[in-house]
C-alpha positions as CSV (number, residue, x, y, z in Angstrom):
1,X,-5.7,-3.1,-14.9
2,X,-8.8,-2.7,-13.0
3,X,-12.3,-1.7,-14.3
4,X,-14.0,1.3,-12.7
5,X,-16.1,-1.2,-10.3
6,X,-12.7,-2.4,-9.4
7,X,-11.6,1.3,-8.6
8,X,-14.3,2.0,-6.7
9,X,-13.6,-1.1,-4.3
10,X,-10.0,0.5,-4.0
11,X,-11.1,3.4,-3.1
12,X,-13.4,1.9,0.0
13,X,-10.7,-0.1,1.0
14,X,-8.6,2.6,1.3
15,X,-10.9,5.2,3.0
16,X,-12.0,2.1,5.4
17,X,-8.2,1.3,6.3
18,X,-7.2,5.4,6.8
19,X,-10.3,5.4,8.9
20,X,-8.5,3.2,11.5
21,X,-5.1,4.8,11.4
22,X,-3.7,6.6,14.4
23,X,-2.2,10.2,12.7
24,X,1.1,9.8,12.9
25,X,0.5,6.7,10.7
26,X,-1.7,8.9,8.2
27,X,1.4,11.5,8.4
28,X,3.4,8.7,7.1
29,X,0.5,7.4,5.0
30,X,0.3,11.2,3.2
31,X,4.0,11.6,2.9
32,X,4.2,8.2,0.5
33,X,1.1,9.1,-1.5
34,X,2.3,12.2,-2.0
35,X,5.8,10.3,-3.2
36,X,3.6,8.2,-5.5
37,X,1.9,11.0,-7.2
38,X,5.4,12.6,-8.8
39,X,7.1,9.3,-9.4
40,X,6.7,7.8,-12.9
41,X,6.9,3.8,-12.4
42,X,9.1,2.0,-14.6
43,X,8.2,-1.4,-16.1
44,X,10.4,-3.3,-13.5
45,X,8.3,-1.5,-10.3
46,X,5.4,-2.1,-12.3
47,X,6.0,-5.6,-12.3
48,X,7.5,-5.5,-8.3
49,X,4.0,-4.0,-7.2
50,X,2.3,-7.1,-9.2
51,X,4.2,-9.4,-7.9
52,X,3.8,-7.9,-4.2
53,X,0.0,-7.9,-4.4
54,X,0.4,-11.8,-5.5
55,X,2.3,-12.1,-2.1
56,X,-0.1,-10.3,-0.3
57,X,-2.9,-12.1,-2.0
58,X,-1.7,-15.4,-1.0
59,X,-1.3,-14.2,2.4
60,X,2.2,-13.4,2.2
61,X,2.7,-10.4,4.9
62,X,3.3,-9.1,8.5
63,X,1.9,-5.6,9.8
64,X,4.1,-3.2,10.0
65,X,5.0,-3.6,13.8
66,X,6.3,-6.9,13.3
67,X,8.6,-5.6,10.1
68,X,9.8,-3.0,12.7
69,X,10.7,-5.5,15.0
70,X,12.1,-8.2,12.1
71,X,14.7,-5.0,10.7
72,X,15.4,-3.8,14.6
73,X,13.9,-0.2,13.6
């Protein structure tokens, strides 16, 4: 788990990232943090956000339009 210093980097990334979001993204962005906040995480989605920030870490990702257009939504 993070120290506070590692919180507060969190928290800029965060703020920097919604600061570049067009609304309907923060709409969507609200609606899942909202999601987050009343869902209690089990050890197995514990262990699936670890293993995703790995991925990402390692540069294992593609924004969001090109998910869209990998799953035809």
């Amino acid at each position: 788990m993070e120290g506070e210093g590692g919180m507060t980097t969190s928290i800029k990334q965060i703020e920097e990232i919604i600061q570049r979001l067009p609304v309907e993204k923060l709409e969507i962005l609200l609606e899942i943090a909202r999601d987050i906040e009343n869902e209690e995480l089990s050890p197995e989605d514990i262990a699936d956000i670890e293993a995703g920030k790995t991925e990402i870490e390692r540069g294992e990702w593609v924004s969001l339009d090109e998910f869209c257009q990998q799953k035809q939504l």
